[in-house]
C-alpha positions as CSV (number, residue, x, y, z in Angstrom):
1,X,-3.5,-9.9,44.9
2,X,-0.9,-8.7,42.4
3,X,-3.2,-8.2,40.0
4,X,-6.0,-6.9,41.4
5,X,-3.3,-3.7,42.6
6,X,-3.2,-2.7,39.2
7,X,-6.9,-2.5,38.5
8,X,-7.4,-0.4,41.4
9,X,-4.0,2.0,41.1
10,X,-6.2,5.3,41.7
11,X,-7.6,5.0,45.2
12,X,-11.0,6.7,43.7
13,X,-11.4,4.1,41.1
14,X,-14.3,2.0,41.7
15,X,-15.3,-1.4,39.9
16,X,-18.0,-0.1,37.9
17,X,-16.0,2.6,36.5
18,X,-13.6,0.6,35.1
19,X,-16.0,-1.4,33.7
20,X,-17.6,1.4,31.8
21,X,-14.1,2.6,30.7
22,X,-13.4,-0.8,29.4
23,X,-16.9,-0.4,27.9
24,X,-16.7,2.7,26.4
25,X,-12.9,1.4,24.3
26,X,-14.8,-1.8,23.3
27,X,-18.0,-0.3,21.6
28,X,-15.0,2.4,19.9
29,X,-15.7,5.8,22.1
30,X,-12.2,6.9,21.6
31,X,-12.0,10.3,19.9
32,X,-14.8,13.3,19.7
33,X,-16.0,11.4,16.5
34,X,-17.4,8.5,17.6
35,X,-18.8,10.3,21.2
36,X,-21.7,8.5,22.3
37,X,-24.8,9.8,24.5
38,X,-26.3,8.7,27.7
39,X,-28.8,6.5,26.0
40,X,-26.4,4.9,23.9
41,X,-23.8,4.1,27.2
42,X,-26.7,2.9,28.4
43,X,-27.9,0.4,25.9
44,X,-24.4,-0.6,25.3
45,X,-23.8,-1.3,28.9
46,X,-27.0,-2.1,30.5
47,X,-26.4,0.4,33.2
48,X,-29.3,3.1,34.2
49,X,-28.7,6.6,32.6
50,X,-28.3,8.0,36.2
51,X,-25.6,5.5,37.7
52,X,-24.0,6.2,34.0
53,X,-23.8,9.9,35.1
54,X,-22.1,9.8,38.2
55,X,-19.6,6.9,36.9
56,X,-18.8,9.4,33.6
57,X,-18.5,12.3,35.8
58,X,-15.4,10.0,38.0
59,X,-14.0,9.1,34.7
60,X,-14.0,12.7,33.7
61,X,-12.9,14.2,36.8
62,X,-9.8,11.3,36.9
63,X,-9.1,12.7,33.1
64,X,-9.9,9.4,31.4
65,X,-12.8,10.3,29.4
66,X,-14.7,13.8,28.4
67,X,-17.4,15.6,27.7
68,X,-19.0,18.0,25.5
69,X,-22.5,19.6,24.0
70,X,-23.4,18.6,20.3
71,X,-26.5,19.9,18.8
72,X,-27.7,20.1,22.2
73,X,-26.7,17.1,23.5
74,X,-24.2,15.5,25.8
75,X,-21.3,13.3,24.6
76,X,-18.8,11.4,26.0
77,X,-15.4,9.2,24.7
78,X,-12.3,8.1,26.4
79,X,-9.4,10.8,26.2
80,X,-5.8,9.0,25.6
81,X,-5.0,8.7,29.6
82,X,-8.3,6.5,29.3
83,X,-7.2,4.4,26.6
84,X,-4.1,3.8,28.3
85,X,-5.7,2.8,31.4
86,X,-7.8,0.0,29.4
87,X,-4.8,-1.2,27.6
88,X,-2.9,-1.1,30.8
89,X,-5.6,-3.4,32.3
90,X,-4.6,-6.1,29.7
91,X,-0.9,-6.1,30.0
Protein backbone atom coordinates (compact mmCIF):
# COMPACT_ATOMS: atom_id res chain seq x y z
CA UNK A 1 0.00 0.00 0.00
CA UNK A 2 3.02 2.14 0.81
CA UNK A 3 4.12 2.23 -2.36
CA UNK A 4 1.43 2.49 -4.41
CA UNK A 5 0.73 6.19 -2.17
CA UNK A 6 3.52 7.57 -3.74
CA UNK A 7 2.61 6.83 -7.41
CA UNK A 8 -0.61 8.36 -6.89
CA UNK A 9 0.45 11.62 -4.59
CA UNK A 10 -1.72 14.02 -6.84
CA UNK A 11 -5.31 13.03 -6.44
CA UNK A 12 -5.75 13.84 -10.37
CA UNK A 13 -3.01 11.50 -11.38
CA UNK A 14 -4.28 8.63 -13.27
CA UNK A 15 -2.33 5.34 -14.26
CA UNK A 16 -1.88 6.10 -17.76
CA UNK A 17 -0.46 9.33 -17.13
CA UNK A 18 2.17 8.26 -15.35
CA UNK A 19 2.95 5.86 -17.66
CA UNK A 20 3.30 8.35 -20.47
CA UNK A 21 5.44 10.61 -18.18
CA UNK A 22 7.62 7.70 -17.49
CA UNK A 23 7.40 7.22 -21.25
CA UNK A 24 8.12 10.49 -22.37
CA UNK A 25 11.87 10.47 -19.80
CA UNK A 26 12.67 7.06 -21.26
CA UNK A 27 12.58 7.76 -25.05
CA UNK A 28 14.70 11.46 -23.75
CA UNK A 29 11.67 14.22 -24.06
CA UNK A 30 13.28 16.27 -21.45
CA UNK A 31 14.11 19.74 -22.74
CA UNK A 32 12.43 21.91 -25.84
CA UNK A 33 15.20 20.10 -27.97
CA UNK A 34 14.29 16.77 -28.13
CA UNK A 35 10.22 17.71 -28.03
CA UNK A 36 8.42 15.01 -29.74
CA UNK A 37 4.97 15.16 -31.67
CA UNK A 38 1.70 13.36 -31.32
CA UNK A 39 2.71 10.72 -33.84
CA UNK A 40 5.89 10.16 -32.37
CA UNK A 41 4.22 9.66 -28.44
CA UNK A 42 2.26 7.58 -30.24
CA UNK A 43 4.62 5.23 -31.87
CA UNK A 44 6.74 5.30 -28.95
CA UNK A 45 4.01 4.41 -26.62
CA UNK A 46 1.42 2.56 -28.58
CA UNK A 47 -1.31 4.76 -27.25
CA UNK A 48 -3.93 6.39 -29.86
CA UNK A 49 -3.11 10.07 -30.76
CA UNK A 50 -6.43 11.11 -29.10
CA UNK A 51 -6.16 9.29 -25.59
CA UNK A 52 -2.36 10.87 -26.03
CA UNK A 53 -4.05 14.31 -26.08
CA UNK A 54 -6.06 14.38 -23.15
CA UNK A 55 -3.28 12.43 -21.02
CA UNK A 56 -0.61 15.40 -22.28
CA UNK A 57 -3.07 17.99 -21.59
CA UNK A 58 -3.29 16.39 -17.50
CA UNK A 59 0.46 16.32 -17.60
CA UNK A 60 0.52 19.85 -18.74
CA UNK A 61 -2.12 21.30 -16.64
CA UNK A 62 -0.32 19.36 -13.37
CA UNK A 63 3.05 21.28 -14.79
CA UNK A 64 4.94 18.15 -15.57
CA UNK A 65 5.35 18.43 -19.17
CA UNK A 66 4.69 21.38 -21.92
CA UNK A 67 3.80 22.40 -25.02
CA UNK A 68 4.49 24.51 -27.81
CA UNK A 69 4.11 25.19 -31.85
CA UNK A 70 7.18 24.46 -34.12
CA UNK A 71 6.98 24.97 -37.78
CA UNK A 72 3.47 24.45 -37.30
CA UNK A 73 3.39 21.72 -35.30
CA UNK A 74 2.69 20.64 -31.76
CA UNK A 75 5.48 19.43 -29.34
CA UNK A 76 5.70 18.18 -26.10
CA UNK A 77 8.67 17.22 -23.33
CA UNK A 78 8.72 16.84 -19.68
CA UNK A 79 9.42 20.21 -17.70
CA UNK A 80 11.83 19.57 -14.44
CA UNK A 81 8.67 19.04 -11.95
CA UNK A 82 8.14 16.11 -14.54
CA UNK A 83 11.49 14.70 -14.38
CA UNK A 84 11.36 14.82 -10.77
CA UNK A 85 8.14 13.06 -10.57
CA UNK A 86 9.73 9.97 -12.75
CA UNK A 87 12.81 9.95 -10.71
CA UNK A 88 10.76 10.13 -7.61
CA UNK A 89 8.86 7.07 -8.86
CA UNK A 90 12.19 5.01 -8.65
CA UNK A 91 13.43 6.11 -5.23
Amino acid sequence: MGDNHSFRSQPDEQPNQLRLLIMLHNIGATEAAKALTIVQISEWTRMDASELQGHLQKLIELGYAKHFRSEETDKYHLTTDGIRKVLSLYS
